[in-house]
C-alpha positions as CSV (number, residue, x, y, z in Angstrom):
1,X,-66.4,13.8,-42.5
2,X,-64.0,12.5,-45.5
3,X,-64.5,9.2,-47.2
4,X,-61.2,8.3,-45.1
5,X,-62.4,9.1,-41.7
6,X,-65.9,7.6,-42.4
7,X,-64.0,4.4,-42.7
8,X,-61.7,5.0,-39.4
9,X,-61.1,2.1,-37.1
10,X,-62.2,4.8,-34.5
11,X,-65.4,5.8,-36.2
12,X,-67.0,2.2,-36.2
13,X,-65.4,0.9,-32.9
14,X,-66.1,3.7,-31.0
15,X,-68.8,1.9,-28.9
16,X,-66.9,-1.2,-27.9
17,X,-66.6,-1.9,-23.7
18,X,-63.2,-2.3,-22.6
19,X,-63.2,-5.7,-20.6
20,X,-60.3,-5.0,-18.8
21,X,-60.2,-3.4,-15.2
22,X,-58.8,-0.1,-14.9
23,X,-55.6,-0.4,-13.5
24,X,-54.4,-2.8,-15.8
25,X,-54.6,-0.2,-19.0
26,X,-51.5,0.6,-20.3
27,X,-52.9,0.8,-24.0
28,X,-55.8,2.4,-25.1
29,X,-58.5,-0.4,-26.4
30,X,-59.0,1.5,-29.9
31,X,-55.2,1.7,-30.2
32,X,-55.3,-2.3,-29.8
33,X,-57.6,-2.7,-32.1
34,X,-55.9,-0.9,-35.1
35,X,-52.9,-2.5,-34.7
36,X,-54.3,-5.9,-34.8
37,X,-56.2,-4.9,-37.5
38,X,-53.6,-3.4,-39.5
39,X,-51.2,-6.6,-38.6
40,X,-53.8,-9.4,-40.0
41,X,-53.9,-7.6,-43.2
42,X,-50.5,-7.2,-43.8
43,X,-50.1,-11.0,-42.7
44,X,-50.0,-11.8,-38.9
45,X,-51.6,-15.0,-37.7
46,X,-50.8,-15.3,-34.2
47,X,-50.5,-12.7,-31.1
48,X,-47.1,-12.6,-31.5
49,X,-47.2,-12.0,-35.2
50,X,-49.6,-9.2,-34.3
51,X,-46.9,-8.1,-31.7
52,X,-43.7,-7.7,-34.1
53,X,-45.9,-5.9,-36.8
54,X,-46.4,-3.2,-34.2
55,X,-42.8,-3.0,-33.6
56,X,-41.9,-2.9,-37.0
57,X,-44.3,-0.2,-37.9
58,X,-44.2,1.7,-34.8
59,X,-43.2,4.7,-36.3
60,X,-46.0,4.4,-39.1
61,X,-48.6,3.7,-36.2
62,X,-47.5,6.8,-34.3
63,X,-49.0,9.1,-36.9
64,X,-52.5,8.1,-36.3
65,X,-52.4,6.4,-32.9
66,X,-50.9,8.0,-29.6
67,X,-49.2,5.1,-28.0
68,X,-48.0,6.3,-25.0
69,X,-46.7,3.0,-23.8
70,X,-45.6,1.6,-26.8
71,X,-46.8,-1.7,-28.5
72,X,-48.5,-3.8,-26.5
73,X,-47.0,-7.4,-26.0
74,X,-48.5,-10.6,-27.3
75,X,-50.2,-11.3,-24.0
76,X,-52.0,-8.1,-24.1
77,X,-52.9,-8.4,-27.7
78,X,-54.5,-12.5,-26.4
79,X,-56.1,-11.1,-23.3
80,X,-58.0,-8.4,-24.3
81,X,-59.6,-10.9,-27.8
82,X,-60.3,-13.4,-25.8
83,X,-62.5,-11.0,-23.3
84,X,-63.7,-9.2,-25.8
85,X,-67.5,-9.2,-26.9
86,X,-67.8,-10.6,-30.3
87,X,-71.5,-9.9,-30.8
88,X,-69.8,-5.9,-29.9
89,X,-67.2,-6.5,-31.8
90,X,-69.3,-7.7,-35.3
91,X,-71.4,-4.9,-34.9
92,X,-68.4,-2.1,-35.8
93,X,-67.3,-4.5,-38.0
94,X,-70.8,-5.2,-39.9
95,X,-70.5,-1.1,-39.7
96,X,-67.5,-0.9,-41.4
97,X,-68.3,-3.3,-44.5
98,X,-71.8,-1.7,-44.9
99,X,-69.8,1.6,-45.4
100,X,-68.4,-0.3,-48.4
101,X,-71.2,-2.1,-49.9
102,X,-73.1,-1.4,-52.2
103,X,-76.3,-3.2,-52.2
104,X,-77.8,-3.9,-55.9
105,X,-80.7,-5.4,-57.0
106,X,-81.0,-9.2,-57.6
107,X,-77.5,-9.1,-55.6
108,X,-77.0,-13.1,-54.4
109,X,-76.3,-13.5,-51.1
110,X,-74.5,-17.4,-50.1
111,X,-75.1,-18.7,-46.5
112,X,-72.7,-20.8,-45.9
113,X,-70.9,-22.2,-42.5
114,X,-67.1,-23.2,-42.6
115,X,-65.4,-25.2,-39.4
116,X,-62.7,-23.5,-37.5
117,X,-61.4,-26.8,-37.3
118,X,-58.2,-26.3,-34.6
119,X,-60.0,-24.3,-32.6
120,X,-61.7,-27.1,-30.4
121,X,-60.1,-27.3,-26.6
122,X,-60.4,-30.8,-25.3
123,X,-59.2,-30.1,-22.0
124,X,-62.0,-27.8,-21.4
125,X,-64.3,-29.9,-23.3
126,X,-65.4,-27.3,-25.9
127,X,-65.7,-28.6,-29.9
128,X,-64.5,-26.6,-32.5
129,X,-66.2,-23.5,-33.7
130,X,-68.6,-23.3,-36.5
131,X,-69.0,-20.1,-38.9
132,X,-72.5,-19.4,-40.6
133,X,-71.9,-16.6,-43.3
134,X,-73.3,-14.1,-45.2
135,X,-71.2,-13.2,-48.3
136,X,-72.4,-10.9,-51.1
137,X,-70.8,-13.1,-53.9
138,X,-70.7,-9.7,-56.1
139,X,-68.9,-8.0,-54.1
140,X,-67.4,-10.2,-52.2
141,X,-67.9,-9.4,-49.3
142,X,-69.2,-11.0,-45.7
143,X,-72.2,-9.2,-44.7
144,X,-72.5,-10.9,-41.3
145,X,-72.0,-14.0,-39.0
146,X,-72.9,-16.0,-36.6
147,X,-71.2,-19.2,-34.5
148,X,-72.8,-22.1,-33.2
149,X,-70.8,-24.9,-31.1
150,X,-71.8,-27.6,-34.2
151,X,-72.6,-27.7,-37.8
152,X,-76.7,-29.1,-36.7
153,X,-76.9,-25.6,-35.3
154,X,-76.7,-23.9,-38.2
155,X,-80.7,-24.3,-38.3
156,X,-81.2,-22.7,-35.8
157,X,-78.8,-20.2,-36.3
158,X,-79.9,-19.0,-39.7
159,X,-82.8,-16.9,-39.2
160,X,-81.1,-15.1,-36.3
161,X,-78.5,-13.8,-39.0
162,X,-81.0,-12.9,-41.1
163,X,-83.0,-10.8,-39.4
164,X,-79.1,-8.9,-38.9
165,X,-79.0,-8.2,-42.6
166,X,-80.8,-5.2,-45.2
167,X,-81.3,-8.0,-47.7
168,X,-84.8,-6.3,-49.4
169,X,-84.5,-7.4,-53.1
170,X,-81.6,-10.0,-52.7
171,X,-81.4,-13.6,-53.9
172,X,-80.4,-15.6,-50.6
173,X,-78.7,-19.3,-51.3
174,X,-78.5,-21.9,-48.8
175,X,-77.2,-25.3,-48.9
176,X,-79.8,-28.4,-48.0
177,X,-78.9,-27.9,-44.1
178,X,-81.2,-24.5,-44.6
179,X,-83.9,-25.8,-46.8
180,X,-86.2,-25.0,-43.9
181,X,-90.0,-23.3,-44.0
182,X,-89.0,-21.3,-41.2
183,X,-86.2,-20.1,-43.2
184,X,-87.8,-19.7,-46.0
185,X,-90.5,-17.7,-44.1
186,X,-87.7,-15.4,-42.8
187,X,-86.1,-14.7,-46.2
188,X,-89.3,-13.8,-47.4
189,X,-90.5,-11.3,-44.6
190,X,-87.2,-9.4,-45.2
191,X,-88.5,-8.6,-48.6
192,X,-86.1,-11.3,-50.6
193,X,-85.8,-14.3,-52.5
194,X,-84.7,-17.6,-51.6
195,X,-83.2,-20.6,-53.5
196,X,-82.9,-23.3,-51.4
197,X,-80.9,-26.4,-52.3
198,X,-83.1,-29.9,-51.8
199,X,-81.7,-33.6,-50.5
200,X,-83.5,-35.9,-49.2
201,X,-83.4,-34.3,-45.8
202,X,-87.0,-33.5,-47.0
203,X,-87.5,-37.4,-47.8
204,X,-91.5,-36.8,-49.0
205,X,-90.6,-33.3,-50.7
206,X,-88.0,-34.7,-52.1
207,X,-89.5,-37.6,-53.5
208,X,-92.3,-35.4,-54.6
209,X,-89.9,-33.1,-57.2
210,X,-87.8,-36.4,-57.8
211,X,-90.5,-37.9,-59.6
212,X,-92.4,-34.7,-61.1
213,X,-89.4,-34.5,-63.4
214,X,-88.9,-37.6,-63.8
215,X,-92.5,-37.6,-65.2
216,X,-92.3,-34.5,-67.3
217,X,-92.2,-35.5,-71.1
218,X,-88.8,-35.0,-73.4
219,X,-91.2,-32.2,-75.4
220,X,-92.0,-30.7,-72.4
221,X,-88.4,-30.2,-71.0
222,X,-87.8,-27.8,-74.0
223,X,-91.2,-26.0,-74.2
224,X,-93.0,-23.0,-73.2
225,X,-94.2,-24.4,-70.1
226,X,-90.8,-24.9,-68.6
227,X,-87.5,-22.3,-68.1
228,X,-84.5,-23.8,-69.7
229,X,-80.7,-22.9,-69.8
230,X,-76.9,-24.8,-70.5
231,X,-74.1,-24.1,-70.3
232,X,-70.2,-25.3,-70.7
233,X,-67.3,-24.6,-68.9
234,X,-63.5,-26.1,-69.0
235,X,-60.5,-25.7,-67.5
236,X,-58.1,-27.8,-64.8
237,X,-58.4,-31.0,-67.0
238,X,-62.7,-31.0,-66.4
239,X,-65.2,-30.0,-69.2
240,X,-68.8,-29.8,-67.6
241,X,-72.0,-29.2,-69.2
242,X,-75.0,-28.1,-67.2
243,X,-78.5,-28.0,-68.0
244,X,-81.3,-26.5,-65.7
245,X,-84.7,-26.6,-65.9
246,X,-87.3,-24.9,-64.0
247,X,-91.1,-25.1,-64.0
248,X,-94.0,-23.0,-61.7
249,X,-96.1,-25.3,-62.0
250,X,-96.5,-26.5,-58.6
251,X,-100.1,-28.3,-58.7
252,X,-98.9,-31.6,-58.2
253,X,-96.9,-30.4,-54.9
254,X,-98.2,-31.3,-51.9
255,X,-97.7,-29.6,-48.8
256,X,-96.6,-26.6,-51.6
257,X,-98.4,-23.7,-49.6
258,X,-96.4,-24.1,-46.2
259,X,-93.5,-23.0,-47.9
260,X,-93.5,-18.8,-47.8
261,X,-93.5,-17.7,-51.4
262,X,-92.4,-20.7,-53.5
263,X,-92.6,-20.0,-56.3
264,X,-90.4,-22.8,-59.1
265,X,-88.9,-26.2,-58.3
266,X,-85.3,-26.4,-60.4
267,X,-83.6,-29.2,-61.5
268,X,-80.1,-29.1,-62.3
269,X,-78.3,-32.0,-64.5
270,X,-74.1,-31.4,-64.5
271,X,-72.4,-33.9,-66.6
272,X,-68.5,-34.1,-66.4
273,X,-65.7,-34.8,-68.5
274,X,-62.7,-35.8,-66.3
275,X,-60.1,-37.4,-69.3
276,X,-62.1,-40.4,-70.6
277,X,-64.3,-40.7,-67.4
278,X,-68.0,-38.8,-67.2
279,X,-69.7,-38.5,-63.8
280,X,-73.8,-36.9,-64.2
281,X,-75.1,-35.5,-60.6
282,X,-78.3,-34.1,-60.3
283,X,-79.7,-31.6,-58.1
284,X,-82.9,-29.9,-56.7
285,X,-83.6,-26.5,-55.4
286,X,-86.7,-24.5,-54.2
287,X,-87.1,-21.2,-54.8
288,X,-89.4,-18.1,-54.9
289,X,-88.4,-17.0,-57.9
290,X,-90.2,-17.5,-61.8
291,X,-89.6,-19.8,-63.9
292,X,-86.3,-18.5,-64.9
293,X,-83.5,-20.9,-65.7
294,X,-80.8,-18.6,-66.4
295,X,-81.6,-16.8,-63.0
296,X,-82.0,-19.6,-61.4
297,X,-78.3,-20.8,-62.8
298,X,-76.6,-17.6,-61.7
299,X,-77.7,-18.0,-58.6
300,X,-76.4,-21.1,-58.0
301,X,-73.8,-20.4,-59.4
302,X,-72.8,-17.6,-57.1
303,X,-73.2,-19.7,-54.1
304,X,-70.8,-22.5,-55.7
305,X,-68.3,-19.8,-55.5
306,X,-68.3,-18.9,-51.8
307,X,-66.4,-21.9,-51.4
308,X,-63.2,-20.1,-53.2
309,X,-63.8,-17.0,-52.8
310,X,-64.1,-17.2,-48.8
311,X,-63.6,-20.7,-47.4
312,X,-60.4,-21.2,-49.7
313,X,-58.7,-18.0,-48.7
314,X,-59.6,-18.4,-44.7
315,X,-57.9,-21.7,-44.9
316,X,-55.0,-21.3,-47.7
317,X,-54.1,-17.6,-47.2
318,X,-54.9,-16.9,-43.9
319,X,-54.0,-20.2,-41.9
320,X,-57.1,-20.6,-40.6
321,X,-57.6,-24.1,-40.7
322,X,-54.2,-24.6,-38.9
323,X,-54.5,-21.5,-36.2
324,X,-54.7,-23.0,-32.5
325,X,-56.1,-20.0,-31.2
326,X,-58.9,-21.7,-29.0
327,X,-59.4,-20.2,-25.6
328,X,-62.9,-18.2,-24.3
329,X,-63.8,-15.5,-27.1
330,X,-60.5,-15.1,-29.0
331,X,-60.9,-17.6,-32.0
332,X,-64.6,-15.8,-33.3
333,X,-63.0,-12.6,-32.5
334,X,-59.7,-13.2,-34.6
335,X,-62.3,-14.9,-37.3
336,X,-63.7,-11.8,-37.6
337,X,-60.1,-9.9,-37.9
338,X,-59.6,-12.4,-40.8
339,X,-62.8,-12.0,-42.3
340,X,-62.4,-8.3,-41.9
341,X,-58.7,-7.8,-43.4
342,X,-60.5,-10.5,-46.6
343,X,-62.8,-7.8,-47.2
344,X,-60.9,-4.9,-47.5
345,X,-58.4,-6.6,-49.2
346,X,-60.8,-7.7,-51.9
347,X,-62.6,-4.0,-52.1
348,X,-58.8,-2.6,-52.8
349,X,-58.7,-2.5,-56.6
350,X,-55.8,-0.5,-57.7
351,X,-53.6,-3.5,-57.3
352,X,-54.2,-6.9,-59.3
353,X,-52.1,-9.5,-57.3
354,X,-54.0,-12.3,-55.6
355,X,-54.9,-11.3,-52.1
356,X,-51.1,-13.0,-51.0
357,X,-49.9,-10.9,-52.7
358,X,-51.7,-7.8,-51.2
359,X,-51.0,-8.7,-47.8
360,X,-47.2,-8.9,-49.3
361,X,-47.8,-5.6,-50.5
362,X,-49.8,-3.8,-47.6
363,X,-46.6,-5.4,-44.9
364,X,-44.2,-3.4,-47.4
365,X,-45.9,-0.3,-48.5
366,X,-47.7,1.6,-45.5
367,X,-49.2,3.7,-48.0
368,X,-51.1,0.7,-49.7
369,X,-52.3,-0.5,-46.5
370,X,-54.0,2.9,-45.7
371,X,-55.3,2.6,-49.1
372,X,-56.6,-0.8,-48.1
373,X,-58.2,0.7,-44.7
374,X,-59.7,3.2,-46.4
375,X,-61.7,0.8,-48.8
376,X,-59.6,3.1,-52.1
377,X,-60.6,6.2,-50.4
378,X,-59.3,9.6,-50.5
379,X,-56.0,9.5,-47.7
């Protein structure tokens, strides 16, 4: 098998259930696929955007797919993603990206959940949807999800996507919401390492780290005893200087050995220059990890950037936040066909536009949106 069928819309939705009945298949469930596939990376954001790609590029689609009846219209393209089994339909797509990953050591991996905000349906009384992630900040790419009906689900959710994941040897970041022992428990039995941001969600915890560094003397904060790093950054009219600190010693902790593995608490201090104004915020994170402050930094670092490289693109590039697709399954499953076209997008690297500017380029050029398919494999 070639690199290029390897990574064939066929070979990793092979095992997908048709939800239709029989005699209303005019168009063969893999052929549906592709095309919408193909469509949201070259730009579509509705059924009927899906619909005129496959028109436009009938010819192009006809060298790979049989087509007996044509395209399929817009209502065929709605009705079959909104029946659709998303858990089925993540699996060939978890397939797919895990064809083009490659796992490295010390790789961060963000959890993170974003809103599909338009995609609540009053009349039925359902409340909009709610992503939890898994992006490998390296290399960009989503390594699973889950949705839950609200954002307080994400708790719960959690440790169901990480038992999806081969995470052995990863640095897993969660906001406060997942600064859970459970979690923390999980992270650890799949053989990887956890830092977990700290609020006050955890009031006695909290209070706890709060004042062991508050209590920690000025010599201290630069000795042996504790892992120190800064840094500064600028650029967009804001200079920032960070400091982290992180200590293993966790004697004064109490209630330290119900937390799997922990290791170092962290304290970060940003201070930032807006024009004349300066803002300081401090934060707190738990973690498995030694005392290792430039780590520690990159780490959290990484997860800061989920928020631009996934969030900001779902909602800016892909219309995501405006999309009124709502009804049954349809808005997870078109999630994932965003989420899917994100990643291969990003994977493509013989072309240096922004990923606009690849989906410009892939609606163009069919021969750059096999390349994109193909994750920049032999055609």
């Amino acid at each position: 098998m070639t690199a290029a069928q390897e990574l064939s819309i066929a070979h990793h939705f092979a095992e997908l259930t048709d939800p239709r009945i029989d005699r209303s298949r005019l168009h063969e469930l893999l052929d549906i696929i592709a095309i919408a596939i193909c469509a949201v990376v070259a730009g579509a954001a509705s059924w009927d955007d899906i619909e005129d790609f496959g028109n436009a590029k009938l010819a192009w689609l006809s060298t790979f797919l049989d087509l007996p009846n044509g395209i399929p219209s817009h209502d065929t393209f709605r009705r079959l993603f909104e029946r659709l089994d998303p858990d089925e339909f993540q699996r060939g797509f978890l397939g797919w990206i895990e064809a083009l990953h490659e796992a490295t050591e010390r790789q961060v991996v963000a959890i993170d959940g974003k809103a599909l905000r338009r995609s609540f349906d009053r009349a039925r009384g359902k409340s909009a949807l709610h992503m939890v992630h898994a992006w490998a900040t390296a290399n960009h790419l989503l390594l699973g999800q889950v949705a839950v009906d609200e954002k307080s689900n994400e708790i719960t959710a959690i440790p169901g996507l990480l038992e999806m994941l081969s995470i052995a040897g990863a640095i897993v970041t969660i906001d406060a919401m997942g600064c859970q022992k459970e979690i923390a428990r999980t992270i650890r039995g799949r053989k990887a390492d956890y830092v977990l941001a700290l609020k006050a969600n955890h009031e006695h915890l909290f209070e706890q780290v709060v004042a062991f560094w508050d209590g920690v003397s000025p010599r201290l904060m630069r000795g042996p005893e504790i892992g120190y790093h800064r840094e500064w950054s600028e650029g967009h009219g804001r200079d920032e200087f960070r400091r982290y600190w992180a200590t293993s010693d966790l004697s004064r902790l109490k209630g330290r050995e119900e937390w799997e593995g922990l290791r170092s608490v962290v304290m970060i201090e940003a201070e930032r220059f807006i024009g004349d104004k300066l803002s300081v915020e401090t934060r707190y994170y738990l973690s498995s990890l030694e005392n290792d402050a430039k780590l520690l930094n990159e780490a959290v670092r990484s997860h800061w950037a989920v928020e631009n490289s996934l969030h900001w693109v779902l909602d800016v590039t892909f219309d995501e936040d405006r999309s009124r697709i709502r009804k049954e399954n349809a808005p997870e499953n078109f999630g994932l066909l965003r989420r899917l076209a994100l990643c291969l997008l990003k994977k493509e690297s013989t072309s240096r536009r922004s990923i606009k500017g690849k989906r410009l380029q892939a609606a163009w050029d069919d021969g750059y949106l096999q390349r994109v398919l193909c994750g920049n494999a032999e055609n």
